[in-house]
C-alpha positions as CSV (number, residue, x, y, z in Angstrom):
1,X,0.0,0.0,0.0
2,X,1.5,3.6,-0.8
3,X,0.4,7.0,-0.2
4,X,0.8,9.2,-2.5
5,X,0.5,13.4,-2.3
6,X,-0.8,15.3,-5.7
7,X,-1.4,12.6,-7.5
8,X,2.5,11.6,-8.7
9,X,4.9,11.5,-5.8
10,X,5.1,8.1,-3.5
11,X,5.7,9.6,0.1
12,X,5.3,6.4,2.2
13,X,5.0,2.6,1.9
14,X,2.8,0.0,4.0
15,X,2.2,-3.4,4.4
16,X,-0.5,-4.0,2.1
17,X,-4.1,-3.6,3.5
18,X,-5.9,-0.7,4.9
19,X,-4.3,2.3,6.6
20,X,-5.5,5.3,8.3
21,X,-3.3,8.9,7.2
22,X,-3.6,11.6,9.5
23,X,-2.7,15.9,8.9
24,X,-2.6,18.4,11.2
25,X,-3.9,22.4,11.1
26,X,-1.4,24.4,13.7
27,X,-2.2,27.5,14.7
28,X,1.1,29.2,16.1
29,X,-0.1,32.3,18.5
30,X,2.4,34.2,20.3
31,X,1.1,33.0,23.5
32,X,-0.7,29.3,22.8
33,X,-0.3,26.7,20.1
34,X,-3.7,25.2,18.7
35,X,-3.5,21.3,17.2
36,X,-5.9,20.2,15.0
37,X,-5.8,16.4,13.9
38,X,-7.5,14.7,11.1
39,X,-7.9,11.8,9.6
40,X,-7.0,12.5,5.8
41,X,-9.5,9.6,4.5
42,X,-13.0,10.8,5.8
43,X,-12.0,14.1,6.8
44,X,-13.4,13.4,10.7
45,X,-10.8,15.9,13.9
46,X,-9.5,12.8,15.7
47,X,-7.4,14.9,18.1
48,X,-7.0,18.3,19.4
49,X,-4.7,19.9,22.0
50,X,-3.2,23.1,22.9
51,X,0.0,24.2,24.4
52,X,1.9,27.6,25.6
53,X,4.1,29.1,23.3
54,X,7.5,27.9,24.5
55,X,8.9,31.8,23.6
56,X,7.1,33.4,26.4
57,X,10.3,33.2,28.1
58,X,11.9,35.1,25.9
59,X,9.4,38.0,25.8
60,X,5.7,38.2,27.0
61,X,4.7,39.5,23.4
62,X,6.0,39.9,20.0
63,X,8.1,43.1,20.2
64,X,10.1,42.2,23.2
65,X,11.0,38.7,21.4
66,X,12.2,40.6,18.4
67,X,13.8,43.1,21.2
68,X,15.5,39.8,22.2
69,X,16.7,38.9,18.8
70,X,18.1,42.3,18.5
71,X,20.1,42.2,22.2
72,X,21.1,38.9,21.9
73,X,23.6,37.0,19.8
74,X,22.0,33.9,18.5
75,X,18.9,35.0,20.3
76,X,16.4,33.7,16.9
77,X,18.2,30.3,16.6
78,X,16.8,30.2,20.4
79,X,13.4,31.0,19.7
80,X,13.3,29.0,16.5
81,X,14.3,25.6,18.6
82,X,11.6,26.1,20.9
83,X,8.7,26.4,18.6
84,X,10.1,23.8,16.8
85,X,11.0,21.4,19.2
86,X,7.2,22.0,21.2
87,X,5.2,21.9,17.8
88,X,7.5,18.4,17.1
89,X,6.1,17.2,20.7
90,X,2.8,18.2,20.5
91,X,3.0,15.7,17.0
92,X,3.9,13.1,19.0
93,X,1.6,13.1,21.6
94,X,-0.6,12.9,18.8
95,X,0.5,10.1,17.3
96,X,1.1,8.3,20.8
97,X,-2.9,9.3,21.1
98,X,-3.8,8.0,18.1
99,X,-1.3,4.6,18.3
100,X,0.1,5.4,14.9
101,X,3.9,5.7,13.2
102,X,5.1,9.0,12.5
103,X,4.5,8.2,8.8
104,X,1.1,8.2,9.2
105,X,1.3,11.7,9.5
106,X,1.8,13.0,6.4
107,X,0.5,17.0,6.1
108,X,0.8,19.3,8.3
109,X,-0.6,23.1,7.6
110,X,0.0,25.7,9.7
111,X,-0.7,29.3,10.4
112,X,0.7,32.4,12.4
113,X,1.3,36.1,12.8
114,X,4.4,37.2,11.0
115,X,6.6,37.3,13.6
116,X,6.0,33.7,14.2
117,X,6.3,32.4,10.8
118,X,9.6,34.1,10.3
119,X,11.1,32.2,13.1
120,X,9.7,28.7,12.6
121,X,11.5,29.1,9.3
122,X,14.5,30.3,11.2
123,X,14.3,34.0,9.7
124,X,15.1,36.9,11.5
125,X,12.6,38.5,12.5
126,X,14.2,42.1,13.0
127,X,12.8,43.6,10.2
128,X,9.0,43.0,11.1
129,X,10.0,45.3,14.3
130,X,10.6,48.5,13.0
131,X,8.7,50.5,9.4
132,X,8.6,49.6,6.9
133,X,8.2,46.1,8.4
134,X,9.9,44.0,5.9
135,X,8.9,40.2,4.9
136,X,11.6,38.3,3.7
137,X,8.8,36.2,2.3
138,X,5.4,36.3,1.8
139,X,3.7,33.3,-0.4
140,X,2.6,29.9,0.4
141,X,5.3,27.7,1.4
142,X,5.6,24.1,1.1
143,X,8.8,22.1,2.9
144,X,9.4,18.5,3.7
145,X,10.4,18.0,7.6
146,X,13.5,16.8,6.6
147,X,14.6,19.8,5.5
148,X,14.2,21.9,8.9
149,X,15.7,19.1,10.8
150,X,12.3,18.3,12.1
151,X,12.3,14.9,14.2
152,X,9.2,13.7,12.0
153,X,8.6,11.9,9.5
154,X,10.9,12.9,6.5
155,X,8.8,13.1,3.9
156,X,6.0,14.9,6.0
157,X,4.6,17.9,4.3
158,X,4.6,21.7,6.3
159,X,2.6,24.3,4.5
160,X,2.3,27.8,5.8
161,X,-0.4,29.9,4.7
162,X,0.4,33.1,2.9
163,X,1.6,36.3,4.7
164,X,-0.9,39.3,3.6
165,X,1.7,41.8,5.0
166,X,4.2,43.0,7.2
167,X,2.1,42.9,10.6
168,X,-1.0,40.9,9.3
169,X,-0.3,37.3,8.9
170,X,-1.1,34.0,7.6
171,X,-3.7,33.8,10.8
172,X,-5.4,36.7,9.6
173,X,-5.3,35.2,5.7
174,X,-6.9,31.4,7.2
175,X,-9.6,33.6,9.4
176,X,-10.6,35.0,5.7
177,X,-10.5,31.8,3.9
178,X,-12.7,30.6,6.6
179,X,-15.1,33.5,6.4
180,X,-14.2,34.2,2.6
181,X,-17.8,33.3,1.0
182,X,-19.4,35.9,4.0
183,X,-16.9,38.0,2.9
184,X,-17.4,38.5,-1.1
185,X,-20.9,39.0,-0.6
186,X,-21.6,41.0,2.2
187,X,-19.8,44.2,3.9
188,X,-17.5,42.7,6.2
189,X,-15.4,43.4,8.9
190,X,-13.2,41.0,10.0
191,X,-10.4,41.4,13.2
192,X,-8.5,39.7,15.5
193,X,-8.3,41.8,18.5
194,X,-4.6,40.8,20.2
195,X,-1.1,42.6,21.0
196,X,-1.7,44.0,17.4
197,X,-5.1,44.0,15.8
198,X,-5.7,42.4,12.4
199,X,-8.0,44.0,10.4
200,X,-9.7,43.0,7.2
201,X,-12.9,45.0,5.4
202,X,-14.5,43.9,2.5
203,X,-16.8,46.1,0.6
204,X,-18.3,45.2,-3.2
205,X,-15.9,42.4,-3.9
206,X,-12.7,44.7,-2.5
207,X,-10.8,43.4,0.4
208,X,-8.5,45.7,2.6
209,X,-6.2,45.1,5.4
210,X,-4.4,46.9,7.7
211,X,-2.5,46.2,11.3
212,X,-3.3,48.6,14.6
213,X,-0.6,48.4,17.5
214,X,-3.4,47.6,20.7
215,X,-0.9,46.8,23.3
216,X,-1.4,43.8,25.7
217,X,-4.5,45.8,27.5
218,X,-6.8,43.5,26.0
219,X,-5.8,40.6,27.3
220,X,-5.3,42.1,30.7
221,X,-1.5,42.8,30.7
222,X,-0.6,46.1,31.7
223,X,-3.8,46.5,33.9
224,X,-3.0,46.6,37.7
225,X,-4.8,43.6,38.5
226,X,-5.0,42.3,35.1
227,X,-4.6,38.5,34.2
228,X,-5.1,36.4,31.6
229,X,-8.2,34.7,30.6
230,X,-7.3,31.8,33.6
231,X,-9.4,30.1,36.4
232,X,-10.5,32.8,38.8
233,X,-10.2,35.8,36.6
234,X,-13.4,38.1,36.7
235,X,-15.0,37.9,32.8
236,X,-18.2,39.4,33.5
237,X,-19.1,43.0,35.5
238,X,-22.6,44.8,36.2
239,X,-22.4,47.7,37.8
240,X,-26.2,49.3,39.8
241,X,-26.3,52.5,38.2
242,X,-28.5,53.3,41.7
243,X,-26.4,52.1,44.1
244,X,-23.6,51.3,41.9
245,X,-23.1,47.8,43.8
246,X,-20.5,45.5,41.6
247,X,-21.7,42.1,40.3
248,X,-19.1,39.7,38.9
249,X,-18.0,35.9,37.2
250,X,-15.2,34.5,36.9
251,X,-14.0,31.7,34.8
252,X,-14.7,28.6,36.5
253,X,-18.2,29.4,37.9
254,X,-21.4,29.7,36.3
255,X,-22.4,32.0,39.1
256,X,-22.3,35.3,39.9
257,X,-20.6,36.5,42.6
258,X,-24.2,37.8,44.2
259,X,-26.1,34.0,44.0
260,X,-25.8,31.7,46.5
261,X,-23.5,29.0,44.4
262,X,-20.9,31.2,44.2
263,X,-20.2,31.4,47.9
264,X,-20.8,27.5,47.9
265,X,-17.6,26.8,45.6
266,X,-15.6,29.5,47.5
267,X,-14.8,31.1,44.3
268,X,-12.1,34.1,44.7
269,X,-11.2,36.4,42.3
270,X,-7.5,36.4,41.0
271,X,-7.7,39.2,38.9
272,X,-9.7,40.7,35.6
273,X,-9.0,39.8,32.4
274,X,-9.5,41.6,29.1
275,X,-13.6,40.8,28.8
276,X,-13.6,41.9,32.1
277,X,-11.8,45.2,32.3
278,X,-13.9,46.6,28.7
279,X,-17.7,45.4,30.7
280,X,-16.1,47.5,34.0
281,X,-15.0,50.2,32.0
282,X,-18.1,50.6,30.2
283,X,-20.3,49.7,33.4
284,X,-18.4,52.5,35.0
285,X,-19.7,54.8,32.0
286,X,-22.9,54.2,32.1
287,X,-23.3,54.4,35.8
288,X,-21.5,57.9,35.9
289,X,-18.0,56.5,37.4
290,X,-16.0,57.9,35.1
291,X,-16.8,60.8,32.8
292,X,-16.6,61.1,28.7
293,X,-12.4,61.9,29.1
294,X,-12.1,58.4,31.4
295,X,-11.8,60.3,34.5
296,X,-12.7,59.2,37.8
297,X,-15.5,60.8,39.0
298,X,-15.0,60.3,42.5
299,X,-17.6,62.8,43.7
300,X,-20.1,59.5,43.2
301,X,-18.6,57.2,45.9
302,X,-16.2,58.3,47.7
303,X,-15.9,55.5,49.9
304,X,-15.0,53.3,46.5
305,X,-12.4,55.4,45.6
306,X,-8.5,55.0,47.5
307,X,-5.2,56.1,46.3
308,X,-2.2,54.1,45.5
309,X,0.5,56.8,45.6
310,X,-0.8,59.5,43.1
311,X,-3.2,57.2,41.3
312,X,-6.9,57.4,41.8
313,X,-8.0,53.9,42.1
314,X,-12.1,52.3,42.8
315,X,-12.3,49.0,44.7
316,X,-14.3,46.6,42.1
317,X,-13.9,43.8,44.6
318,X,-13.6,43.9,48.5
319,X,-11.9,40.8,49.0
320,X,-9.7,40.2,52.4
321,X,-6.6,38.7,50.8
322,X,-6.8,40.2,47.6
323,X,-9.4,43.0,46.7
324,X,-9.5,43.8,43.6
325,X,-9.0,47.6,42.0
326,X,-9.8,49.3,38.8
327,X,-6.8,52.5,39.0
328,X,-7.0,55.2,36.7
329,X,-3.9,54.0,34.6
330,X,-5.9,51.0,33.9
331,X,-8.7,53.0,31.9
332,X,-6.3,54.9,30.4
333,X,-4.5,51.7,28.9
334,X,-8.2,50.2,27.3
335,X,-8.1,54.1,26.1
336,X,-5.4,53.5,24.4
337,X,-6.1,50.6,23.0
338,X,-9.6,50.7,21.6
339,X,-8.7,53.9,20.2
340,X,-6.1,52.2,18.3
341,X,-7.9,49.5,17.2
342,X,-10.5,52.1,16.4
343,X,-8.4,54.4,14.4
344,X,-7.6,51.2,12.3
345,X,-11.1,50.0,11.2
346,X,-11.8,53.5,10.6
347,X,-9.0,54.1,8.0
348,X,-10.3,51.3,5.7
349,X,-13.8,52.3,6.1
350,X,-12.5,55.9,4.6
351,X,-10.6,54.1,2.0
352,X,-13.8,51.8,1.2
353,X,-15.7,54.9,1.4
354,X,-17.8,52.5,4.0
355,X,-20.3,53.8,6.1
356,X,-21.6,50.9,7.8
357,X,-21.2,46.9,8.5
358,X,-23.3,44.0,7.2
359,X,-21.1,41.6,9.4
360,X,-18.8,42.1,12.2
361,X,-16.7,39.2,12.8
362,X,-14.2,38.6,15.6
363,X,-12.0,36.2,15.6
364,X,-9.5,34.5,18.2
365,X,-9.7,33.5,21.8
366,X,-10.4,36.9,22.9
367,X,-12.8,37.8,20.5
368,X,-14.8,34.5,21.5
369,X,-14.8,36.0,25.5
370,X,-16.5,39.2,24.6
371,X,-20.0,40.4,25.3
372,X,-21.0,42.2,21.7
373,X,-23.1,44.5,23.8
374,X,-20.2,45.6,25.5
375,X,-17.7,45.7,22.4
376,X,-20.9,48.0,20.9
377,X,-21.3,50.2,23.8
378,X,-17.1,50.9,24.1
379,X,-17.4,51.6,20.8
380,X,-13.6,49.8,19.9
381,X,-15.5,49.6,16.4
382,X,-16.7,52.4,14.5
383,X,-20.6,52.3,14.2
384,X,-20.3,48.6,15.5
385,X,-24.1,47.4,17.2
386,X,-24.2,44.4,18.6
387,X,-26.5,42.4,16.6
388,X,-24.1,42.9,14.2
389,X,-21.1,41.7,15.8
390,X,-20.5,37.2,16.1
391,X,-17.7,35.5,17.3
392,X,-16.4,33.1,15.0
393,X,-13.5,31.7,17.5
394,X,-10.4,30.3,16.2
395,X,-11.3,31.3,12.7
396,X,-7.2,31.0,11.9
397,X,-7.4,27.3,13.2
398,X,-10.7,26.9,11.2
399,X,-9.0,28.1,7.3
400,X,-6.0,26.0,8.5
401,X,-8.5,22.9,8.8
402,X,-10.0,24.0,5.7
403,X,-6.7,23.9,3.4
404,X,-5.7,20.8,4.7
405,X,-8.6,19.4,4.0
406,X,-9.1,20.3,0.7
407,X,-6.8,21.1,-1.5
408,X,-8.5,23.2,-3.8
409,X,-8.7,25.6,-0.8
410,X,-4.8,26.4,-0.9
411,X,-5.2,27.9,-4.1
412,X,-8.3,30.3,-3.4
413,X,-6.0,31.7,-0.5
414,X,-3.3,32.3,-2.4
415,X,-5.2,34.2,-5.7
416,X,-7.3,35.8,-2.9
417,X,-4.4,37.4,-0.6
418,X,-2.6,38.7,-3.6
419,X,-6.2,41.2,-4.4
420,X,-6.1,42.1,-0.6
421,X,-4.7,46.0,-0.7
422,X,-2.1,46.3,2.4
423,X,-2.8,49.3,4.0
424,X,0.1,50.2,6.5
425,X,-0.7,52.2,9.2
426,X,2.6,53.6,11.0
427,X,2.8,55.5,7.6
428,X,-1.2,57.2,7.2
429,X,-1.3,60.1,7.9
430,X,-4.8,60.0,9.1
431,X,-4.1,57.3,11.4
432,X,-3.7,60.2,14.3
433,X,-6.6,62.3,13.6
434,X,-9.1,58.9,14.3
435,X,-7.1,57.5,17.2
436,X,-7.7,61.2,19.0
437,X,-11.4,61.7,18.3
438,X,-11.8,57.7,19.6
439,X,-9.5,58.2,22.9
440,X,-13.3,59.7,24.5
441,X,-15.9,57.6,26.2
442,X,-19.5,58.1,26.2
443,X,-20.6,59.1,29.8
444,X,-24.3,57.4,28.7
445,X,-23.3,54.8,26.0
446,X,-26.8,53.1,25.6
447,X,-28.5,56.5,24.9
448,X,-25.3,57.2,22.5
449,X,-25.4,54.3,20.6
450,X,-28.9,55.0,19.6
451,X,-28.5,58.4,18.4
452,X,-24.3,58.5,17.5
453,X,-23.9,59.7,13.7
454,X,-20.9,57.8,11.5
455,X,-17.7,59.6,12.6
456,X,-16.4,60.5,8.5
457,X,-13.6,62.2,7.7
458,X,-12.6,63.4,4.1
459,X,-9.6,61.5,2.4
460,X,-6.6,63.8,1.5
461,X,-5.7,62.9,-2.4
């Protein structure tokens, strides 16, 4: 029995009878690595895991691990061998799952940011930190693991999607191939809301894309008592707008922190993460906590309010061991951040002459955690309401699937990228001018939403 890959090349030999062939769909993130397994025959996942990104040692996001690069001799060989090495072991924990030989695993597609395919392919990724963010390559790739010293099988395929541009990667180019029929008929937005936010609109069968530099906030670095999305971290806030008395979740309890099956599983905070910190930030808003610059208004409570050196600070959660504060830093980091992100969609609406959204589409682990009531009301997206706004989760992992899958796909990806038109934002002018009229909050949101007019601002020629 053989297997053989595009019709005319012999890649492995059994004994005859019937075999299963497995491929996997990887999703490289800069902070987890997604595995997808499949068997090739009937197309069925057989296997799934995840795993942290081995280079978090190295640098908590991507511009501190190109920072490393740049500070430290033989610093990308360094972070190349550990991707490597912990995508090799997450294969054969996979096979050891499955009780199959290596050469049963024959394909292998994966995906990632930029930054993350230049170093899997041992590529320096200095370039991608500093304008005009430079790929030293760009189109699908196909290599053999033999040739990147892989301990896999040798004749094991690795494809890597394309790259659309210097900070919007192959995992922004699957998320489209897995949205890509939504996406040629309707207006579109597409993002994936992380360290840097990838954008994508699509209007009347054109597709822009640009990159807008968020910052950790989001996922609830950089916040005083921020934390990842983890067990214990607060993902849910309601604020009384009467008595302004603070409601909470956190992951790992279906409860709220007010019903009688919280206090039963002795459920503690450990921080807020990035859903978290946007439904307090806007809670605050509506209920008058902080006004329309994201100051504290600590006229309403004093009693909330405490100081921690010269910053203004309101306790969210009175907890004995660990309470739980909101300080003033911490709304001006999300500040920063959606108006970032913000600035970004609204450059390709100008360009798309776009006034509104058929679809809003967010895609990632983060996006999957948000409220789209609460993503409306911050307004982190021009115009955004949130019947219009779905989660599509790992969308990246989701094209990846798809290409490996089908062949056929790979080649729609690769005619469609090469239409998208790149728009770089470190360089547009107009990039300043949105990210200052989005740095405000609405002191009443709901009554905002209802009555806010498109924010539009001529194009200079």
């Amino acid at each position: 029995t053989v297997a053989v890959r595009d019709k005319n090349q012999i890649v492995a030999t059994y004994p005859q009878g019937k075999h299963q062939i497995f491929g996997g769909a990887i999703d490289i993130g800069s902070t987890t690595l997604a595995l997808y397994v499949y068997d090739l025959k009937d197309g069925k996942l057989v296997y799934e895991s995840s795993a942290m990104n081995p280079q978090i040692r190295f640098g908590e996001d991507l511009m501190s691990r190109v920072s490393y690069v740049m500070m430290n001799k033989g610093g990308d060989e360094k972070l190349t061998a550990a991707v490597r090495g912990k995508i090799t072991e997450m294969l054969h924990d996979a096979c050891e799952n499955l009780e199959t030989e290596w050469d049963k695993l024959l394909e292998v597609v994966l995906v990632g940011n930029p930054i993350m395919h230049h170093i899997f392919f041992g590529i320096s990724p200095v370039e991608l930190g500093q304008a005009p963010f430079t790929l030293s390559i760009r189109s699908w790739l196909d290599v053999d693991a033999k040739d990147l010293s892989l301990d896999l099988y040798s004749k094991t395929r690795l494809s890597f999607f394309p790259l659309i541009a210097g900070h919007v990667g192959a995992d922004t180019a699957a998320a489209y191939l897995s949205q890509i029929d939504i996406m040629h008929s309707e207006t579109t937005l597409l993002v994936d809301i992380g360290t840097n936010a990838e954008i994508m609109l699509s209007k009347e069968g054109k597709v822009y894309a640009t990159s807008s530099p968020t910052g950790p906030a989001f996922e609830g670095a950089e916040i005083s008592s921020g934390v990842r999305a983890t067990y214990g971290a607060i993902e849910r806030v309601r604020i009384d707008k009467e008595t302004l008395k603070v409601r909470f979740k956190v992951i790992g309890c279906d409860a709220w922190s007010d019903e009688p099956d919280f206090e039963l599983v002795k459920m503690k905070a450990v921080g807020i993460c990035g859903s978290g910190i946007i439904e307090a930030i806007v809670s605050f808003a509506e209920a008058g906590i902080i006004d329309q610059s994201g100051l504290f208004v600590e006229s309403v409570a004093p009693e909330l309010f405490s100081k921690k050196g010269n910053t203004s600070r309101f306790l969210l959660v009175d907890q004995s061991d660990k309470s739980i504060y909101i300080e003033q830093v911490d709304i001006r980091s999300i500040q920063l951040a959606k108006a970032a992100l913000s600035a970004g969609v609204s450059i390709l609406m100008d360009y798309l002459d776009c006034d509104h959204f058929d679809k809003i589409l967010l895609a990632g682990a983060f996006g999957a955690h948000l409220d789209a009531r609460y993503v409306a009301l911050l307004d982190i997206i021009p115009t955004s309401t949130a019947e219009k706004i779905v989660s599509v989760g790992n969308a990246a992992g989701i094209g990846a699937s798809a290409a490996l899958l089908d062949i056929n796909k790979r080649q729609t990806i690769i005619e469609a990228v090469e239409k998208v038109v790149k728009i770089e934002t470190a360089t547009e002018p107009r990039f300043q001018e949105f990210f200052v009229d989005a740095m405000k909050f609405s002191v009443s949101p709901v009554k905002q939403q209802e009555t806010k007019k498109v924010r539009r601002r001529k194009r200079v020629s």
